[in-house]
BALO-844713 format. One record per atom (N, C-alpha, C): residue in three letters; x, y, z. Coordinates in steps of 0.02 Angstrom, whole numbers, plus 50000, padded with zeros to 5 digits. Example, Ala and Ser with C-alpha at 12.3 -4.5 7.8 and 13.67 -1.06 7.14 Angstrom:
ALA506604971650390 ALA506154977550390 ALA506604983550390 SER506424988850354 SER506844994750357 SER506455000250394 
This chain:
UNK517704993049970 UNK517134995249930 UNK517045002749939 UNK517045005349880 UNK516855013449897 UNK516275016849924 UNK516145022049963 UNK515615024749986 UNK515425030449917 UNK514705029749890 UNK514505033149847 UNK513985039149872 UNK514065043049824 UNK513395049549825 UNK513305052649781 UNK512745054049764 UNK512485059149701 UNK512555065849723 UNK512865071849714 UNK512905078449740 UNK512835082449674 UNK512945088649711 UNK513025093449661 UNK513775096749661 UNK514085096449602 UNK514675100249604 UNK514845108949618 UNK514965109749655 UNK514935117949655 UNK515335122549574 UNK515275127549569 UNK515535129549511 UNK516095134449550 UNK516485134149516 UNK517145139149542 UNK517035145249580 UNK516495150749549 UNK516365154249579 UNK515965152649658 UNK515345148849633 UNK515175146649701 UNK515745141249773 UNK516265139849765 UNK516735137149787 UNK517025141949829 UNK517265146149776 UNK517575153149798 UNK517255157949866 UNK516445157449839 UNK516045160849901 UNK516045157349961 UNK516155152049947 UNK516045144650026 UNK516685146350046 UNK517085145850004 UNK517705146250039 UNK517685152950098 UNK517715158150053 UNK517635164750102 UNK517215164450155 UNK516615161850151 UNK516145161450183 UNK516555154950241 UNK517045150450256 UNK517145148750282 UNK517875152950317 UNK517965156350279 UNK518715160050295 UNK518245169050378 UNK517925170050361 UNK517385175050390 UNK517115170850451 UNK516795163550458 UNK516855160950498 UNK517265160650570 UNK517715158250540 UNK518565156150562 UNK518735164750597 UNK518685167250571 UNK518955176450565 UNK518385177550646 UNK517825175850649 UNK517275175150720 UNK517585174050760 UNK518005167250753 UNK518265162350818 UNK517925154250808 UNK517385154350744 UNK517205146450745 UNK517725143450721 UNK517945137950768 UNK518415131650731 UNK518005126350711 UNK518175120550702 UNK518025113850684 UNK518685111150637 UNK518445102650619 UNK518685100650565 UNK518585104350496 UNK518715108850473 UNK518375113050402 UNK518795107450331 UNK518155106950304 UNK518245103150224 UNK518505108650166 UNK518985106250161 UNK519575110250097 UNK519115111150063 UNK519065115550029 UNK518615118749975 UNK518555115749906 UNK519065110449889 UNK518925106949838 UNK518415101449858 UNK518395099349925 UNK517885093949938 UNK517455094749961 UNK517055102049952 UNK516375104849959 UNK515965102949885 UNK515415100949934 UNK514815098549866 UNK514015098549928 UNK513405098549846 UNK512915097449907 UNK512465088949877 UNK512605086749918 UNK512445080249924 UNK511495078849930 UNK511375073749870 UNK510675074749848 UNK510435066049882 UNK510925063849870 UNK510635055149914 UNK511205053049919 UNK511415050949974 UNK511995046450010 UNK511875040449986 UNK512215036649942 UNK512065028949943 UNK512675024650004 UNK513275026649994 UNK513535022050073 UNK514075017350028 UNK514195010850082 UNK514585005950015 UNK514345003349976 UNK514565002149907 UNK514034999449842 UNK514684997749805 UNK514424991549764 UNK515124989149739 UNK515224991149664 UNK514684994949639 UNK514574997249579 UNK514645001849550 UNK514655005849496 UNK514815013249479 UNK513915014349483 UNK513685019349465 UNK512825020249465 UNK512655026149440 UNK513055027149373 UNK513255036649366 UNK512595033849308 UNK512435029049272 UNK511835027649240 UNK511305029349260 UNK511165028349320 UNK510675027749369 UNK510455036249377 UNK511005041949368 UNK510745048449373 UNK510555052849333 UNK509895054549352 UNK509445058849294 UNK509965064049248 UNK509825066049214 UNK509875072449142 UNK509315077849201 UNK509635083349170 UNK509195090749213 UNK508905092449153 UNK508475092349140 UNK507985094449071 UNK508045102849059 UNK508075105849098 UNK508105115549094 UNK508545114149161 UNK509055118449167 UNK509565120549208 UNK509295126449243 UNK509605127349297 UNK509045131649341 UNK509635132449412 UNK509535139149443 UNK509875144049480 UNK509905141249538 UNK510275139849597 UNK510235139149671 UNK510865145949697 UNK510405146649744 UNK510935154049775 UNK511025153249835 UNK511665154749875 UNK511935151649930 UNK511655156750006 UNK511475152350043 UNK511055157050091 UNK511485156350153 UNK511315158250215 UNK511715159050282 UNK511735152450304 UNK512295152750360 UNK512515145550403 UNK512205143250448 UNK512115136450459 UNK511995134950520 UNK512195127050543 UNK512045125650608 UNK512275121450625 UNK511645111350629 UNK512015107150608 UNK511645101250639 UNK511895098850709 UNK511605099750755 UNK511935098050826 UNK511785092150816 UNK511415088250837 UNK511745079050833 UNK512165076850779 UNK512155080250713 UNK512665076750681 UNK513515080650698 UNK513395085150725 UNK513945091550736 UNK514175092250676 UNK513835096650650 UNK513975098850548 UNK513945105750565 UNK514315110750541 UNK514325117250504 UNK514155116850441 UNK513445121950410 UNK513335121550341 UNK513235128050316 UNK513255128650250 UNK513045133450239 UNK512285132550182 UNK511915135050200 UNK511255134150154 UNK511275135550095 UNK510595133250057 UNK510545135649994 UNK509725138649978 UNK509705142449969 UNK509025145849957 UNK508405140649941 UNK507885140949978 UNK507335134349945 UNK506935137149868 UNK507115129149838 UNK507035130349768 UNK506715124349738 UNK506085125849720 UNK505575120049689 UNK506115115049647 UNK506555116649602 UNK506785115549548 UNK507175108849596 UNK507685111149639 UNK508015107749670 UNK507675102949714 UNK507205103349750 UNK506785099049785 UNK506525095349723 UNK506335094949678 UNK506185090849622 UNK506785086449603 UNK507415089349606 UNK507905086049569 UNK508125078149615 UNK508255084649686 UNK508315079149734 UNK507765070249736 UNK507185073149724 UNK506775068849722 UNK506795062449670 UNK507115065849616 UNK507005060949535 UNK507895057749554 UNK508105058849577 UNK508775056349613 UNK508555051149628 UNK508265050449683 UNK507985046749735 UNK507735042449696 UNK507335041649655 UNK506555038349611 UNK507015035149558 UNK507645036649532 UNK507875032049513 UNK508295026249546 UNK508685028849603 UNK508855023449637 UNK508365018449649 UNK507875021149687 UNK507365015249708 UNK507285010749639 UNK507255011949590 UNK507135008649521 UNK507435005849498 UNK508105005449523 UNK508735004449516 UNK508934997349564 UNK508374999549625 UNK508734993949674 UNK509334995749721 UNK509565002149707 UNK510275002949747 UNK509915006749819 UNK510005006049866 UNK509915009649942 UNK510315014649932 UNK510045020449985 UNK510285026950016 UNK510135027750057 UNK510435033050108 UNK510155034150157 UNK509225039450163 UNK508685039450167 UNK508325042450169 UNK507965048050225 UNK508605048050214 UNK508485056550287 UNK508045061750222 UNK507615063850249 UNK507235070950219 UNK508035075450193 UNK507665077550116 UNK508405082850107 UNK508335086750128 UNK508775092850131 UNK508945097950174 UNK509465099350135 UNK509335103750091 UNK510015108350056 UNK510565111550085 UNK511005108650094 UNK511575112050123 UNK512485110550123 UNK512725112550128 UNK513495111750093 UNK514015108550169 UNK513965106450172 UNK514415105150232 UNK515085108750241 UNK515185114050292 UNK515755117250293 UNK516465114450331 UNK516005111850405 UNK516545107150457 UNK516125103550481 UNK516655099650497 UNK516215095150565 UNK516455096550635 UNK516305095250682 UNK516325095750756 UNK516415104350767 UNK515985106950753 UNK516305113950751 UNK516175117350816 UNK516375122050838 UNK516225127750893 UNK516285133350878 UNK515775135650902 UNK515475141850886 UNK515545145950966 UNK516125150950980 UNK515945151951033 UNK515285156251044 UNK515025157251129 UNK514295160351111 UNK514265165251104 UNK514995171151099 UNK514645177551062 UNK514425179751013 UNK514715173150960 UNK514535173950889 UNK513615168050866 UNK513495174350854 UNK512745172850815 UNK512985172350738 UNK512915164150722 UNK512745162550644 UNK512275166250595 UNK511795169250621 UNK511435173550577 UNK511975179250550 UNK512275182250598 UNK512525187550599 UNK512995189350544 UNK513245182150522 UNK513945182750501 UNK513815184250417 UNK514275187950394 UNK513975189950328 UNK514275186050275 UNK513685183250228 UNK513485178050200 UNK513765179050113 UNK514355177650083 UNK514385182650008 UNK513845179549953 UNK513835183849937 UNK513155184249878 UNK513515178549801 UNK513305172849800 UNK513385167649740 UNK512835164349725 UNK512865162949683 UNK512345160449640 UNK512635156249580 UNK512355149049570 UNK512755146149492 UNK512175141949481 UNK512145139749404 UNK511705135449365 UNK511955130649385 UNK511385125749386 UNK511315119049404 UNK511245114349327 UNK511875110149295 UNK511615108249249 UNK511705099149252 UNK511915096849289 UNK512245092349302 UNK512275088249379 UNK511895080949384 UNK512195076449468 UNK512765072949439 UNK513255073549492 UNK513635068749484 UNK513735062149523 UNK514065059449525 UNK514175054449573 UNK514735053849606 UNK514925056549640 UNK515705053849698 UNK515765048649755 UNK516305046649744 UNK516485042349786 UNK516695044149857 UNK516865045049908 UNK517085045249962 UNK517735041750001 UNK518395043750000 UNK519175038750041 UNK519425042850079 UNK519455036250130 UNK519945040750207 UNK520825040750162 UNK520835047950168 UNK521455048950166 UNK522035048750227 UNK522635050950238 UNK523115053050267 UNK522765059150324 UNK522705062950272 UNK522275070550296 UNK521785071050302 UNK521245067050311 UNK520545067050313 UNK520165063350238 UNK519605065550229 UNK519065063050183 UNK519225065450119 UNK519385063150070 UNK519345065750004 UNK518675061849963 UNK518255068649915 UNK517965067349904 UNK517865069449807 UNK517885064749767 UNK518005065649717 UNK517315063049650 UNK517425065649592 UNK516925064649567 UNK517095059649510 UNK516545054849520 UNK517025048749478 UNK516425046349410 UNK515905050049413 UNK515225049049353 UNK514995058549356 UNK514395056749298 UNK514325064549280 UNK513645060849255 UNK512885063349287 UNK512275061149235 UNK512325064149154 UNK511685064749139 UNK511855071049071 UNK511555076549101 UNK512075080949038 UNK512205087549044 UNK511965092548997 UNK511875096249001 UNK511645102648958 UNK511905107048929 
C-alpha cells in the first residue's frame, strides 16, 4: 500500500536555491542523509498508508500567492535538517483547507501542528563551529498555484518521492 501526502511542489528555480542551499551546508562540514533535490517538497498533511488515490480530495488555490525560502534549522527528535519558509497567512490557510478536506473525506493524517519547512537531510551533523543561522541562505521565492499529492517508495537508494495527483490549478 502506498504512503501518501499532500505537498507542495517546488518550482525549478526554488529547487535550484535548496539545492545550493544544501550544497553551502555540506561546504560548513554538515553531513547527514541529504534528499536529492528532485525529492524535495514541503509537505502540507502526511496521510501514511491509504489504499486510495485522494488527489479529489485536494483543494483548487483560488488566487496564487508567494512563499519565500528562509534559513535552516534543525528538528532534534525527529533528526531533520530543514530549510524554512517565510510565515505566510496564505499558506497557513492552505495548509488548513488541506486538512478540512481530508477530515470530510474520512481519510487520516498525521496531525502534528504545521511547520513550513522543506526537509533537507535526515540524521544530520552539524559540527559545533558551525551556527545554522550563519550560513547564507539564497534569496528564492515562487508562486504557489497548485497541492499535489505524492506517494512515497523505499528504493535501492533511499526514499523516492513522486507526484502521482495535482488538485486544481491556476
Amino acid at each position: 500500500m502506498p504512503r501518501l501526502f499532500a505537498a507542495l511542489e517546488p518550482s525549478s528555480d526554488f529547487r535550484d536555491a535548496l539545492s545550493l542551499l544544501q550544497d553551502r551546508l555540506r561546504a560548513k562540514g554538515v553531513t547527514g542523509r541529504w534528499l536529492d533535490p528532485s525529492n524535495l517538497h514541503m509537505t502540507l498533511a502526511f496521510i501514511g498508508a491509504w489504499p486510495e488515490d485522494v488527489t479529489e480530495y485536494l483543494p483548487s488555490i483560488p488566487v496564487p500567492f508567494r512563499i519565500s525560502l528562509a534559513g535552516p534549522g534543525i528538528f532534534p527528535g525527529a533528526k531533520v535538517l530543514w530549510a524554512g519558509v517565510r510565515p505566510s497567512r496564505e499558506l497557513d490557510t492552505l495548509a488548513e483547507e488541506v486538512r478540512k478536506k481530508l477530515d470530510l473525506a474520512g481519510v487520516p493524517y498525521d496531525r502534528q501542528p504545521f511547520f513550513p519547512h522543506i526537509t533537507l537531510a535526515r540524521k544530520p551533523f552539524v559540527p559545533d563551529s558551525v551556527r545554522l543561522s550563519a550560513v547564507e541562505v539564497p534569496s528564492a521565492d515562487m508562486t504557489v498555484r497548485e497541492v499535489c499529492l505524492y506517494k512515497s517508495e523505499h528504493l535501492e537508494n533511499g526514499m523516492a518521492y513522486t507526484v502521482i495527483g495535482r488538485g486544481g490549478r491556476l
